[in-house]
DSSP file (Angstrom, degrees, kcal/mol; ACC not computed):
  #  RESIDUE AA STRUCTURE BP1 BP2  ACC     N-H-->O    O-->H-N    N-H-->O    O-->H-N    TCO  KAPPA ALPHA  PHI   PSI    X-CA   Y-CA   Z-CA
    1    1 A X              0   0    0      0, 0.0     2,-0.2     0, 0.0    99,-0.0   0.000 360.0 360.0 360.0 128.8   62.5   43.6  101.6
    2    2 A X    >>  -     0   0    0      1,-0.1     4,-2.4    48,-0.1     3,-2.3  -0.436 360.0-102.9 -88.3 168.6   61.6   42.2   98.7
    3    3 A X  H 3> S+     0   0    0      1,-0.3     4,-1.2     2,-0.2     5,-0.1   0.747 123.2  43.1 -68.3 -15.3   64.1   42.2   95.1
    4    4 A X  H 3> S+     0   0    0      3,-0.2     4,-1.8     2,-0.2    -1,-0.3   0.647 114.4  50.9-101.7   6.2   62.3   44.9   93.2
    5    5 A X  H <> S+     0   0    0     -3,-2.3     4,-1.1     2,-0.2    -2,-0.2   0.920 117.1  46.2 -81.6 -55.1   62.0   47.2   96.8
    6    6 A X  H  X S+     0   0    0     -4,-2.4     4,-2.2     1,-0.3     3,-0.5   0.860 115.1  45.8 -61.3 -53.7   65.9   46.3   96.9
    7    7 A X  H  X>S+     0   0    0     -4,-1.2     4,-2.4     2,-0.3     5,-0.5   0.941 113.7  43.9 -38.3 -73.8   66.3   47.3   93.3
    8    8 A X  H  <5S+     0   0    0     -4,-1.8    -1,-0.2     1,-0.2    -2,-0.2   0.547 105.4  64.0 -72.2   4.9   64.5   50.4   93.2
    9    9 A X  H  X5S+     0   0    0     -4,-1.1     4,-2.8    -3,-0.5    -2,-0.3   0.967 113.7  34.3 -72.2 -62.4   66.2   51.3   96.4
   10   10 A X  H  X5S+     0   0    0     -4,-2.2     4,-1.7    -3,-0.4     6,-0.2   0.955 114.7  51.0 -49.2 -70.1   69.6   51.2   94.3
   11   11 A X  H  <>S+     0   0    0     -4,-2.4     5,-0.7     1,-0.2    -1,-0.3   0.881 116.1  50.0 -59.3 -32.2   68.6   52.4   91.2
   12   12 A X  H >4<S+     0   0    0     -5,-0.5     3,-3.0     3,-0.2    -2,-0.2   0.982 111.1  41.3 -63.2 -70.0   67.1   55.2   93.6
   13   13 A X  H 3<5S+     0   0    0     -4,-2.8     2,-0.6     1,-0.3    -2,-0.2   0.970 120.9  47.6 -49.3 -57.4   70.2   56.3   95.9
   14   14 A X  T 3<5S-     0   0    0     -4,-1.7    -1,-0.3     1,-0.2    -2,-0.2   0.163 101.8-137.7 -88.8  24.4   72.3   56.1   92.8
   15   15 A X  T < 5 +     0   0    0     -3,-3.0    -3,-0.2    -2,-0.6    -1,-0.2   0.648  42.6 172.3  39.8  32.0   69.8   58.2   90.7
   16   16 A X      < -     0   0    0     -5,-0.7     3,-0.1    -6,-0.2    -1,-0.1  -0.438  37.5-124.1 -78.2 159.0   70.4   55.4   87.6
   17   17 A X  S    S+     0   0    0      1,-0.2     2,-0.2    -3,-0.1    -1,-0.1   0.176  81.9  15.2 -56.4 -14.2   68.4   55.7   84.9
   18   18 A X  S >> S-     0   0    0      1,-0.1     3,-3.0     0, 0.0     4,-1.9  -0.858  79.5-105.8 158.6 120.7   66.9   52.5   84.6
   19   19 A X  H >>>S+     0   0    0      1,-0.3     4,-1.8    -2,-0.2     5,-0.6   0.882 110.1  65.7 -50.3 -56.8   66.6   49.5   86.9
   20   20 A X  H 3>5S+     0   0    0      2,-0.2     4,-0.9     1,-0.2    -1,-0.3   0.671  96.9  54.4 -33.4 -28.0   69.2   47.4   85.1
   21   21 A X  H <>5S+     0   0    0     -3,-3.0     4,-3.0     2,-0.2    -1,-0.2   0.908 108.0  52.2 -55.5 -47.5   72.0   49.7   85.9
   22   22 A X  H <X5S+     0   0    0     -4,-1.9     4,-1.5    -3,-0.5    -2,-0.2   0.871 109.1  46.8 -56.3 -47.5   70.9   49.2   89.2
   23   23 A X  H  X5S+     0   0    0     -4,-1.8     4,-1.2     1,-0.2    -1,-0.3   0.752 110.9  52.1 -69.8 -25.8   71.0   45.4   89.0
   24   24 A X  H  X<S+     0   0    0     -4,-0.9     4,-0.8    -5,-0.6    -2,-0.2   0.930 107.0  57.2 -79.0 -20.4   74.2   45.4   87.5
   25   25 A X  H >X S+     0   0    0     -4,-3.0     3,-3.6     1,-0.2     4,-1.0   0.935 111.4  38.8 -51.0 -95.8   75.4   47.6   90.4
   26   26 A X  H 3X S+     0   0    0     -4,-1.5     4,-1.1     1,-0.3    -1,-0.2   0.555 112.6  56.8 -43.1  -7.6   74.5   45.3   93.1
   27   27 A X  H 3< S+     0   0    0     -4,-1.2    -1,-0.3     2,-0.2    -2,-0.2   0.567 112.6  44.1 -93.4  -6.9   75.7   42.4   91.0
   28   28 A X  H <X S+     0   0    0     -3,-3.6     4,-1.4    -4,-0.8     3,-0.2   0.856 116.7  44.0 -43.7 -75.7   79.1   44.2   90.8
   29   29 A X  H  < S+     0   0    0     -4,-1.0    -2,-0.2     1,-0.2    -3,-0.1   0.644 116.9  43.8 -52.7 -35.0   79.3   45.2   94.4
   30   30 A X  T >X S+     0   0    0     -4,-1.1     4,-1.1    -5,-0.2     3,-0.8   0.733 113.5  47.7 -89.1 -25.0   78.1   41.8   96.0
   31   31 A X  H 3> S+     0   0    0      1,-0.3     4,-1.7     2,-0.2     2,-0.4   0.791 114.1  45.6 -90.5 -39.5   80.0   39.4   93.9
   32   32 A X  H 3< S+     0   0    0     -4,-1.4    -1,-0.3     2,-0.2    43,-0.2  -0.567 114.2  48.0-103.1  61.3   83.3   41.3   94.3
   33   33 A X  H X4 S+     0   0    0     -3,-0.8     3,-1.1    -2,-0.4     4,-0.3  -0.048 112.4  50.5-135.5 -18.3   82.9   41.7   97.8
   34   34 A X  H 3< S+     0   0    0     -4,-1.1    29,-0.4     1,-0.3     3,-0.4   0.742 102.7  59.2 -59.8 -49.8   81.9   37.8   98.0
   35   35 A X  T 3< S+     0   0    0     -4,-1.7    29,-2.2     1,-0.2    -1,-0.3   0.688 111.6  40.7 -69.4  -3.7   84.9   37.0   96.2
   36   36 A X  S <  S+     0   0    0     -3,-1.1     2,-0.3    27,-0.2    -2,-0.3   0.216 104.2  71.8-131.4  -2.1   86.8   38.9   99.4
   37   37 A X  S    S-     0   0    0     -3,-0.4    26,-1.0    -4,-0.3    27,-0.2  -0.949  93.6-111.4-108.2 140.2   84.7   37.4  102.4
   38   38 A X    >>  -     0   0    0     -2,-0.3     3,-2.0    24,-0.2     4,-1.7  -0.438  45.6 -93.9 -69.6 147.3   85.2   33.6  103.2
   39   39 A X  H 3> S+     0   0    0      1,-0.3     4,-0.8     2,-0.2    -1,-0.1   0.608 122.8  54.8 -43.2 -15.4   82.0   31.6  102.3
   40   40 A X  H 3> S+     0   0    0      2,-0.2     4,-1.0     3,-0.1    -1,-0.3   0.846 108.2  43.5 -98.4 -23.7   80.7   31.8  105.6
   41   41 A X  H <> S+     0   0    0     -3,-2.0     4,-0.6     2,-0.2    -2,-0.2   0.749 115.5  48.6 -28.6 -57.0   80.8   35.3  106.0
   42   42 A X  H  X S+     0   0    0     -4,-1.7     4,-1.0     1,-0.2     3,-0.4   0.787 115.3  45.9 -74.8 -26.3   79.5   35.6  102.8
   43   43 A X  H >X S+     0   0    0     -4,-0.8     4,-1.7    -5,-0.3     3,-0.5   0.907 116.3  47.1 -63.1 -55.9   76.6   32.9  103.7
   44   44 A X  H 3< S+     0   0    0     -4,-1.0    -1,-0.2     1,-0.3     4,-0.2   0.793 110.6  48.9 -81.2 -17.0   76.0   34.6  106.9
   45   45 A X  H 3< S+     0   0    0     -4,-0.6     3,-0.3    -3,-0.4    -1,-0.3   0.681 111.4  51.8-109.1 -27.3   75.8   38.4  105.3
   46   46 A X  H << S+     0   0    0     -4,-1.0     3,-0.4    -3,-0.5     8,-0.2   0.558  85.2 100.3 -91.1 -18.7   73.1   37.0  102.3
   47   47 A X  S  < S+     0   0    0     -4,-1.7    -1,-0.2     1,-0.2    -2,-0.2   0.798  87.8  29.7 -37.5 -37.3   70.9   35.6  105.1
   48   48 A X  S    S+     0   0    0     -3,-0.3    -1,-0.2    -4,-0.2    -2,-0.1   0.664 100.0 107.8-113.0 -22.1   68.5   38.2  105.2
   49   49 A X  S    S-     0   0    0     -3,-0.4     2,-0.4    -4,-0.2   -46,-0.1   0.103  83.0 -85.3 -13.3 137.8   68.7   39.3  101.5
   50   50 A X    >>  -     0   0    0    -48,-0.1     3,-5.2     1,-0.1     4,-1.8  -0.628  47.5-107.0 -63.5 127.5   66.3   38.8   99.0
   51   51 A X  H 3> S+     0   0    0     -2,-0.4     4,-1.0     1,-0.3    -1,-0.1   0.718 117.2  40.3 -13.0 -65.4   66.7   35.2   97.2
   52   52 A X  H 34 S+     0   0    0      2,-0.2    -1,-0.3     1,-0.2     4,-0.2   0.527 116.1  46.9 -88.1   6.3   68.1   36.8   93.9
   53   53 A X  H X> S+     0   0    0     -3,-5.2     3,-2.8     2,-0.1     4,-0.5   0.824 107.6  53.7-107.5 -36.9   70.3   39.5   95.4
   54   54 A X  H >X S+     0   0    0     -4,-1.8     3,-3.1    -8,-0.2     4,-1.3   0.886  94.6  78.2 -62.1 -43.4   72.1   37.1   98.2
   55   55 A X  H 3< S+     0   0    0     -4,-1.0    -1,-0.2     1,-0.4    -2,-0.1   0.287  87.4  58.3  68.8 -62.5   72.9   34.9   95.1
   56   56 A X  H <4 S+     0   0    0     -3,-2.8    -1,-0.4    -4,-0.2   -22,-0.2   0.593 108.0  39.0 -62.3 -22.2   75.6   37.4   94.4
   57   57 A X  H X< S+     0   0    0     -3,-3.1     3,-1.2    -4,-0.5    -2,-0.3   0.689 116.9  47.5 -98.9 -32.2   77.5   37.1   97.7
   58   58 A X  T 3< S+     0   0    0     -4,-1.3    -3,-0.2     1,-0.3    -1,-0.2   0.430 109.8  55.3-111.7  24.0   77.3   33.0   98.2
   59   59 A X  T 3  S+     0   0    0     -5,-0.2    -1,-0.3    -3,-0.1     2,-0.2  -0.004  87.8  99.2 -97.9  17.7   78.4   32.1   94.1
   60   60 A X  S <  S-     0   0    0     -3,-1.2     2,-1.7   -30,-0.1   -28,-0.1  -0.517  88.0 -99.7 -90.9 177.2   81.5   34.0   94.2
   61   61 A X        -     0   0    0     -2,-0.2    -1,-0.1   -30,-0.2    -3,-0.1  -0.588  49.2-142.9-103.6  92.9   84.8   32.5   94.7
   62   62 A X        +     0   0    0     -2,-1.7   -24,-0.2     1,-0.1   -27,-0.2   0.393  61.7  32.3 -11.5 131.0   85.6   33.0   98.1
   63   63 A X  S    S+     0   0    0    -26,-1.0   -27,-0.2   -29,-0.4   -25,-0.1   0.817  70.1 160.0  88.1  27.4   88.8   33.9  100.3
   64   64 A X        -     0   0    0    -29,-2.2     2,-0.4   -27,-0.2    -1,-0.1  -0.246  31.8-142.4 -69.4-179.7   90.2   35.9   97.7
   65   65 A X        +     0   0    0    -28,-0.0     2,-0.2     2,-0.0   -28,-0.1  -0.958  43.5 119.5-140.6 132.8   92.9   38.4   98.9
   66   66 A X        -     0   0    0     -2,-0.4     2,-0.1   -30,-0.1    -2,-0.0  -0.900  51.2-102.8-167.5 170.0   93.1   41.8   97.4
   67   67 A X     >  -     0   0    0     -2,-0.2     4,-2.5     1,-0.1     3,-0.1  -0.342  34.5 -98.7-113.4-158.0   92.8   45.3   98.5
   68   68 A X  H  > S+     0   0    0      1,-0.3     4,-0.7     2,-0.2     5,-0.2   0.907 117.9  62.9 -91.7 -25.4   90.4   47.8   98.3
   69   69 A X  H  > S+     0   0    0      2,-0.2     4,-1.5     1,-0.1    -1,-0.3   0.907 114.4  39.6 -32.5 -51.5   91.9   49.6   95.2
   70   70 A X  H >> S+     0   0    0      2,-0.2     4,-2.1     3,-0.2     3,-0.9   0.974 105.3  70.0 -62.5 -47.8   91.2   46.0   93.1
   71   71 A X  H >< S+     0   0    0     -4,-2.5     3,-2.0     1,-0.2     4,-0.4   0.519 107.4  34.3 -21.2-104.4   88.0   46.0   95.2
   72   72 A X  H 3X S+     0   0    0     -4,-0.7     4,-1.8     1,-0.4    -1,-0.2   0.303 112.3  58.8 -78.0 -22.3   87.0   48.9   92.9
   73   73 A X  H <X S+     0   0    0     -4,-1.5     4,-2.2    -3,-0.9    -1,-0.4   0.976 104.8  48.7 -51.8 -59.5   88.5   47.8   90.0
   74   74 A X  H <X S+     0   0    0     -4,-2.1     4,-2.3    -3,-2.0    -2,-0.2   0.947 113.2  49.2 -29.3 -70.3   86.5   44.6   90.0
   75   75 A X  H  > S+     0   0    0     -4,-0.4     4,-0.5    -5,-0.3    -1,-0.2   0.827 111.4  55.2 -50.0 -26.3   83.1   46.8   90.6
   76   76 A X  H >X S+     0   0    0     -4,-1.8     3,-4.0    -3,-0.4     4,-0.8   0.994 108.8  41.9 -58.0 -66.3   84.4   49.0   87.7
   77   77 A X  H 3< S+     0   0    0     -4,-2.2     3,-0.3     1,-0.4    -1,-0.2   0.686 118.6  48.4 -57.1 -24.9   84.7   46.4   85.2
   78   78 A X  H 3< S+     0   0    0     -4,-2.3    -1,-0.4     1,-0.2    -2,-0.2   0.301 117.3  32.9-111.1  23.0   81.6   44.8   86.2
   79   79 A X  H << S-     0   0    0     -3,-4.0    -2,-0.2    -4,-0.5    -1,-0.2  -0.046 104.8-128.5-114.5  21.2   79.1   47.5   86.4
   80   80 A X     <  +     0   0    0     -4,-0.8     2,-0.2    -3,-0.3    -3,-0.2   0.869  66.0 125.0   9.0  89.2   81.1   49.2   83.4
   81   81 A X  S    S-     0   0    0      1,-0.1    -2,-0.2    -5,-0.1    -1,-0.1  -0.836  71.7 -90.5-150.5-180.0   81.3   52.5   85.1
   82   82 A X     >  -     0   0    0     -2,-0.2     4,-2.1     1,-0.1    -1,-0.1  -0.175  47.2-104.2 -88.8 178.5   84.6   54.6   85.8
   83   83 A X  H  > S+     0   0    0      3,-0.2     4,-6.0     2,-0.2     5,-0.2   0.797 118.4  65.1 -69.8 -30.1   86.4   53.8   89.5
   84   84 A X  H  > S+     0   0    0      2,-0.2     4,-1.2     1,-0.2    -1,-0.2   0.970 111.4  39.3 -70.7 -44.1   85.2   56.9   91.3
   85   85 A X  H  4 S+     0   0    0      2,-0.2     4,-0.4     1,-0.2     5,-0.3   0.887 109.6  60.0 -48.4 -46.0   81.4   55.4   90.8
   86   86 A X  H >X S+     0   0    0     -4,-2.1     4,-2.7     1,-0.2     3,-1.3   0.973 103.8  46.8 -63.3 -44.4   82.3   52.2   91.4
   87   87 A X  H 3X S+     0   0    0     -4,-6.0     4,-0.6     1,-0.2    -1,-0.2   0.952 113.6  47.5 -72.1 -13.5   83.4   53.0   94.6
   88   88 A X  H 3< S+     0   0    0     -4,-1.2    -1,-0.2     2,-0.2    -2,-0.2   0.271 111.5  52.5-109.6  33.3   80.3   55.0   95.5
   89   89 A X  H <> S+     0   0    0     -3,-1.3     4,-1.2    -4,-0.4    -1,-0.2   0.544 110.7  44.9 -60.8 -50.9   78.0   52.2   94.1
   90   90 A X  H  X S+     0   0    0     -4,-2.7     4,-0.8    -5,-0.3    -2,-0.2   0.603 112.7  52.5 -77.8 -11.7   79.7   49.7   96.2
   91   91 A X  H  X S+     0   0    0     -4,-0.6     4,-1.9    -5,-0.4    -3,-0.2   0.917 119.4  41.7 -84.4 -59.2   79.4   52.9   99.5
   92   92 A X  H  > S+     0   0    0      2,-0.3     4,-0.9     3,-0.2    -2,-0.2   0.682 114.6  47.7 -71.6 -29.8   75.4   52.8   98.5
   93   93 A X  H  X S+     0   0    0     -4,-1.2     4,-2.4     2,-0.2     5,-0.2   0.926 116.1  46.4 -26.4 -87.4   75.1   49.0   98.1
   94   94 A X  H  < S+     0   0    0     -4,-0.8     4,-0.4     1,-0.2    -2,-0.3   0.790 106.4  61.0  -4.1-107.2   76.8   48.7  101.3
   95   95 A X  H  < S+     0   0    0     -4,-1.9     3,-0.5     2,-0.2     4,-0.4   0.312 107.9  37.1  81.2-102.1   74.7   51.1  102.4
   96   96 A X  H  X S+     0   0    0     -4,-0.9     4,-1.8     2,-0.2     3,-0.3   0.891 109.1  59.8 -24.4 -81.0   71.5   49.3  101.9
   97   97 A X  T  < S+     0   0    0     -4,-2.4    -2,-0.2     1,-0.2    -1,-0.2   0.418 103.3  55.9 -60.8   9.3   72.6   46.0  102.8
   98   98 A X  T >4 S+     0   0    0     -3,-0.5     3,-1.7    -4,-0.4    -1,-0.2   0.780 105.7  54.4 -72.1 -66.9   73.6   47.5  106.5
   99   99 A X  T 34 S+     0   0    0     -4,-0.4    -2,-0.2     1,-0.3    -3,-0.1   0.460 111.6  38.2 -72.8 -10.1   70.3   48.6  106.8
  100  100 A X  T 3< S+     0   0    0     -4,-1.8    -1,-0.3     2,-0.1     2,-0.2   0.577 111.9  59.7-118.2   6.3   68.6   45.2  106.2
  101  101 A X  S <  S-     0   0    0     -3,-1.7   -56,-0.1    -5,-0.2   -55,-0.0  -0.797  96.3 -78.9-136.0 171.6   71.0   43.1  108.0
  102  102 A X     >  -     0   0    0     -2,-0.2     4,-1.2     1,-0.1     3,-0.3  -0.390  32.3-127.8 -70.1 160.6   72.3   43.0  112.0
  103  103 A X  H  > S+     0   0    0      1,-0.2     4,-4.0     2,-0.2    -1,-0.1   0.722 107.9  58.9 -66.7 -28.9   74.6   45.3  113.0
  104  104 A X  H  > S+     0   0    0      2,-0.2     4,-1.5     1,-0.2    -1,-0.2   0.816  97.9  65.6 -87.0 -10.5   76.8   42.7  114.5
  105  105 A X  H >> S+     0   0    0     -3,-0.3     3,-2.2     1,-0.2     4,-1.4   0.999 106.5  41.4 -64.8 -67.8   77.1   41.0  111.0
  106  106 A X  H 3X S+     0   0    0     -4,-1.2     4,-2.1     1,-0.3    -1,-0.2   0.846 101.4  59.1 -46.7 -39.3   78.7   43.5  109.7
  107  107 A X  H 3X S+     0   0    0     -4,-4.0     4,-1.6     2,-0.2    -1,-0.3   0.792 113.0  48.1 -51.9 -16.7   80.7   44.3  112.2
  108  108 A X  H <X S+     0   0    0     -3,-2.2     4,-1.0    -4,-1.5    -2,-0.2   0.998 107.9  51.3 -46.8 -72.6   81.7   40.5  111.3
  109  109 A X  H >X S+     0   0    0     -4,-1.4     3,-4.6     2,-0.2     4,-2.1   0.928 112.9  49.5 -48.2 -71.6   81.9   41.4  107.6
  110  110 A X  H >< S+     0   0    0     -4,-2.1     3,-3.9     1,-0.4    -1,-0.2   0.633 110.4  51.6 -12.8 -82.0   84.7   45.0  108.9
  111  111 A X  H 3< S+     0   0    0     -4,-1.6    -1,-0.4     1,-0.3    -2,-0.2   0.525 105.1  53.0 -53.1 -26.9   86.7   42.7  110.9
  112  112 A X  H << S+     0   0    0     -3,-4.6     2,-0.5    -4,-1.0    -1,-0.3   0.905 105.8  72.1 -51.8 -44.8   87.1   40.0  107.6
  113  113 A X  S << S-     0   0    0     -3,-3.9     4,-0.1    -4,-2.1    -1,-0.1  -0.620  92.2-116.6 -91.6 121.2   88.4   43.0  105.6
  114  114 A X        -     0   0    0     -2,-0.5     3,-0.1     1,-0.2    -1,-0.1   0.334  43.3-102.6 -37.7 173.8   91.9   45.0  105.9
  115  115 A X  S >  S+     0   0    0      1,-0.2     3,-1.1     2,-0.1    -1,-0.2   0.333 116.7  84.4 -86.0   7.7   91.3   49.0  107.2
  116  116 A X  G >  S+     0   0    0      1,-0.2     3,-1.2     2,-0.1     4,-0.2   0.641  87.0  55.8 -76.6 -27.4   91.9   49.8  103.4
  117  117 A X  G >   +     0   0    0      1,-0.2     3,-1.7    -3,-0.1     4,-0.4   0.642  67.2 104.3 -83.2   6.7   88.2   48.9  103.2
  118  118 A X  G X   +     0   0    0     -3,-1.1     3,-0.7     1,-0.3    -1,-0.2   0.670  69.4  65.4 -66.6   2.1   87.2   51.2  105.5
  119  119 A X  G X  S+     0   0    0     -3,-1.2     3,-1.5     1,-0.2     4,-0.4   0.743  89.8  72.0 -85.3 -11.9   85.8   53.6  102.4
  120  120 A X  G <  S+     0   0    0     -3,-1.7   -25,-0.2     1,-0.3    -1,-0.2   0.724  97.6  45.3 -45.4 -39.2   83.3   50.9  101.8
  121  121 A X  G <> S+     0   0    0     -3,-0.7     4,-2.9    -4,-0.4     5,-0.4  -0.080  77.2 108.3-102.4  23.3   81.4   51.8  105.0
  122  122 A X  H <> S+     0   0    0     -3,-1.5     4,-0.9     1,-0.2     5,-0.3   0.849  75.0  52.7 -87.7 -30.0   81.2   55.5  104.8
  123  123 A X  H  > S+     0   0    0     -4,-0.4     4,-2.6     2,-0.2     5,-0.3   0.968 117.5  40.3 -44.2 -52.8   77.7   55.8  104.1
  124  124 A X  H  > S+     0   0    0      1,-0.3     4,-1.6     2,-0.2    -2,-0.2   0.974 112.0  55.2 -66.0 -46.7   76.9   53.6  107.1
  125  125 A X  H  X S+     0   0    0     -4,-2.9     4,-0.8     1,-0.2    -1,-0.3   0.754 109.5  48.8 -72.3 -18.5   79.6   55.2  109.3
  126  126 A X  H  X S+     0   0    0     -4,-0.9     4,-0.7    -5,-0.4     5,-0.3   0.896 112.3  47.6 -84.7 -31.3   77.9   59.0  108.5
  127  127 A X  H  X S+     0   0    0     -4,-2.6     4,-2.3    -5,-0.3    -2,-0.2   0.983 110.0  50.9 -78.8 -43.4   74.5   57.9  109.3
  128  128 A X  H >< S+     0   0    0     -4,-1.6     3,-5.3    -5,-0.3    -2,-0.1   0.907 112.5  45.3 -17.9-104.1   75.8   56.2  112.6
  129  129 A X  H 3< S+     0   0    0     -4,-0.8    -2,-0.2     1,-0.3    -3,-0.1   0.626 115.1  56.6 -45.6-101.8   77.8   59.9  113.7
  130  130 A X  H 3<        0   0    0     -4,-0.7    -1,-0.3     1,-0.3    -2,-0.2   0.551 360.0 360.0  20.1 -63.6   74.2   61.5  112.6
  131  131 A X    <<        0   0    0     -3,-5.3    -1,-0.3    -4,-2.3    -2,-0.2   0.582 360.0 360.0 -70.2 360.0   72.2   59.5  115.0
């Protein structure tokens, strides 16, 4: 997938108005989840990404510890949107980036992250139960 399929993918699920919300979503969501995966995680999870969107995941600062309430905080403050969005930017980001990457990498990414993240994967875990 290339960065403006990925882009209008976002800006699509999340019905934004304008493709720049949509890049500031994923540049919310990948960067504060980058800051909360260790650099190799984050390395291994941008592999498949388009060039400017892994970007977000392997320049954060790494190995942070926090839980998934700050998770959403983070995404607030950096897609300036209220918390209840942020988290279901970062469920649709998520989302996406399930769908383009192996299954067992993510199951990597889960196992990194306390069960407090587990709202992170609820898109992916309803299409799952679906199938």
């Amino acid at each position: 997938m290339q960065y403006d399929e990925f882009t209008g993918q976002i800006q699509s699920r999340l019905e934004l108005s304008d493709t720049g919300r949509a890049v500031r979503a994923t540049r919310a969501v990948l960067e504060t989840l980058g800051e909360r995966l260790q650099a190799g995680e984050a390395t291994d999870l941008a592999g498949p990404l388009p060039m400017e969107i892994d970007y977000y995941l392997e320049s954060a600062d790494h190995g942070q510890r926090f839980d998934y309430d700050e998770f959403v905080d983070r995404v607030a403050d950096r897609a300036t949107v209220d918390a209840s969005d942020a988290n279901y930017h970062a469920q649709v980001v998520v989302g996406l980036v399930s769908e383009l990457v192996a299954r067992s990498e993510i199951e990597q990414v889960r196992a990194q992250l306390p069960d407090d993240f587990d709202p992170l994967f609820k898109l992916m875990d309803a299409e799952e139960i679906e199938e």
